[in-house]
C-alpha positions as CSV (number, residue, x, y, z in Angstrom):
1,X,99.9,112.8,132.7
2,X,98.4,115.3,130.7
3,X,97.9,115.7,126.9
4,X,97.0,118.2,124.4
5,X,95.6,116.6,121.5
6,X,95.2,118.5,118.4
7,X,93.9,117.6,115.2
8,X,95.7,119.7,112.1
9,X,93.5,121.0,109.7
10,X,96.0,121.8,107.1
11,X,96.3,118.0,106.2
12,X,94.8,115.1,104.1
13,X,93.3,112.4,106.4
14,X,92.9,112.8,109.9
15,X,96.0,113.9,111.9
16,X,96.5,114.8,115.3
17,X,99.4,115.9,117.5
18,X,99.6,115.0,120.6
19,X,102.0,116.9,123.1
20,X,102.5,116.4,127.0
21,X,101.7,119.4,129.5
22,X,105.4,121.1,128.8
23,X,104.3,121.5,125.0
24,X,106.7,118.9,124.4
25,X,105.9,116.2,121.3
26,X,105.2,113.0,122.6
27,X,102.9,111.2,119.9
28,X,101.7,111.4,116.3
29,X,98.5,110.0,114.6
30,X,98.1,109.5,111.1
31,X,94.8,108.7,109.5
32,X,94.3,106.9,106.1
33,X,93.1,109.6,103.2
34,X,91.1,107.3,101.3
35,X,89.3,104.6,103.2
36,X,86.0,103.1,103.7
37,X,85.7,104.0,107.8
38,X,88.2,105.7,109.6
39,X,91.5,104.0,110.0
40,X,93.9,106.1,112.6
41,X,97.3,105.0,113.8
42,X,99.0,106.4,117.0
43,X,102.9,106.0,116.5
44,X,105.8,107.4,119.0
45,X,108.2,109.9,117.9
46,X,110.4,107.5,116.3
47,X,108.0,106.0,114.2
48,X,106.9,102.8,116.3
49,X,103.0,102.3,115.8
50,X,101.4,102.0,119.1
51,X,98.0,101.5,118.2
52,X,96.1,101.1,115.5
53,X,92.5,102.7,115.3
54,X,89.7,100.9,112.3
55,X,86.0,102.2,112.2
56,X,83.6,99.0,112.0
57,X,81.5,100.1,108.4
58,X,77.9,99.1,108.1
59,X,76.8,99.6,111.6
60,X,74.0,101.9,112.7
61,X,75.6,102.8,116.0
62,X,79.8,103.8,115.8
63,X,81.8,101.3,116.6
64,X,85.7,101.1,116.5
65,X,88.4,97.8,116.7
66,X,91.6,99.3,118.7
67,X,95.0,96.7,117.9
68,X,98.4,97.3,119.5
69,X,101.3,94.8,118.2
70,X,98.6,93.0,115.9
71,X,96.7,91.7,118.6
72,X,92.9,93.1,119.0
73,X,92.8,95.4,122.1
74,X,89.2,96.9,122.3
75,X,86.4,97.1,121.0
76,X,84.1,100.8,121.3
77,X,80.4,101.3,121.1
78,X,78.7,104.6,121.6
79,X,75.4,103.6,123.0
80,X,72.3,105.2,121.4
81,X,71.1,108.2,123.7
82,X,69.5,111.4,123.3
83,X,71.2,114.3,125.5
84,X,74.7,112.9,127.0
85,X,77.1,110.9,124.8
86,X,78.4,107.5,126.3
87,X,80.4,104.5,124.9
88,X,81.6,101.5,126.4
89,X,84.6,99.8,125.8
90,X,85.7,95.5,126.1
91,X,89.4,95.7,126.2
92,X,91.8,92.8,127.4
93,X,93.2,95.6,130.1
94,X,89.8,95.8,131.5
95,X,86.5,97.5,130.9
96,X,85.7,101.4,130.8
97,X,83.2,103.7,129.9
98,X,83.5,106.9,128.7
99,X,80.8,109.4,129.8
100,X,79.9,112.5,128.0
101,X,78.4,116.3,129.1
102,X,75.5,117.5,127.1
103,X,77.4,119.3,124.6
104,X,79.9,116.6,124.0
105,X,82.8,118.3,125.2
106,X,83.6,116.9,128.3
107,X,84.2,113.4,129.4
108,X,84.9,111.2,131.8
109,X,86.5,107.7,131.4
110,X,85.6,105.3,133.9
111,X,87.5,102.1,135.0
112,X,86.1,99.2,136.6
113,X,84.0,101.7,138.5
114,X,86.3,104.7,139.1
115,X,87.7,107.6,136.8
116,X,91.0,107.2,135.5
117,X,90.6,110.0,132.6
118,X,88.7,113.4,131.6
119,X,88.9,114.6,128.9
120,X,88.0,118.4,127.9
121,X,87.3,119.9,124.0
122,X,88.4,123.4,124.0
123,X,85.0,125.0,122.7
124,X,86.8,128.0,120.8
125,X,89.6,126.7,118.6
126,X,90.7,126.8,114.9
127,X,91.4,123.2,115.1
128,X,89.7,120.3,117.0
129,X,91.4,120.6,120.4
130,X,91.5,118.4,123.6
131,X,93.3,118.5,126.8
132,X,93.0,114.9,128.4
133,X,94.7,113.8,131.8
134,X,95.1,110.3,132.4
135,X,95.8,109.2,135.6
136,X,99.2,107.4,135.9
137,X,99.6,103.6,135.5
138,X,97.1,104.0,132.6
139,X,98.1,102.5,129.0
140,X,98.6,106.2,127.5
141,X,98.5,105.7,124.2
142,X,95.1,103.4,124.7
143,X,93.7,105.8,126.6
144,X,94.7,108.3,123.8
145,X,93.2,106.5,121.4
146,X,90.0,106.7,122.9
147,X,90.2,110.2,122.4
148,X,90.9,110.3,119.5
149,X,87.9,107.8,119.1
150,X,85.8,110.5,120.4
151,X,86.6,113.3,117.8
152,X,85.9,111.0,115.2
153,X,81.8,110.1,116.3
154,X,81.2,113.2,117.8
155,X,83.4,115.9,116.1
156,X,85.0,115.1,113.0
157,X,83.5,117.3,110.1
158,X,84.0,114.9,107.4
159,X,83.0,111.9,109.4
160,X,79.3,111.8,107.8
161,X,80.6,112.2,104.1
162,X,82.2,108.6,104.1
């Protein structure tokens, strides 16, 4: 399937739509306005939260908890390097790794050894823009998540201020 995620800029918190390839709303995510750490949740178009994104504070490398129906998920790290970003993710669905370009703009989320996602940041774009296709078979609003996980290490503007 494939996604365009955008983040609205004419909101408090961090909010994103996210619509499939027909420009056709499929999923909404809400962040908290005033929080210690970011604290996202992705919910369906009737209101049902799907999952539910919380920064760990305190730590000197990002890392985020990812719950679905109250029950922990995943955990992601992004490990320390210098050029290409890269995380890696411990879920109960199996283990992935996302893989970064050297801007940060493109990605790669790897499976158990093979790619099951890329994700792409549109470089020239009012609002923080992404088109991500996720191979089918794929928990889609997980894999969204990560996503969304991405903007907020590598390209949310306010992420720094908290």
């Amino acid at each position: 399937m494939k996604y365009k995620i955008r983040q609205r800029i004419l909101s408090f918190g961090d909010n994103f739509t996210i619509k499939n390839e027909f420009e056709e709303d499929k999923y909404i995510v809400r962040g908290k306005v005033f929080a210690i750490g970011d604290k996202l949740r992705i919910y369906d178009l009737v209101g049902n939260e799907l999952v539910y994104i919380e920064q760990k504070v305190l730590r000197f490398i990002p890392e985020y908890n990812l719950y679905s129906g109250g029950r922990h998920l995943a955990t992601v790290k992004k490990e320390f390097t210098l050029l290409k970003p890269r995380f890696n993710i411990t879920s109960s669905i199996g283990n992935y790794t996302i893989n970064g370009g050297f801007f940060g703009y493109d990605f790669e989320i790897i499976k158990d050894g093979r790619a099951v996602a890329s994700v792409n940041k549109k470089w020239i774009s009012f609002a923080d823009t992404y088109i991500a296709e996720i191979m089918e078979g794929e928990d889609q609003p997980f894999m969204l998540a990560l996503v969304i996980v991405i903007d907020q290490v590598l390209h949310d503007r306010n992420h720094n201020k908290k």
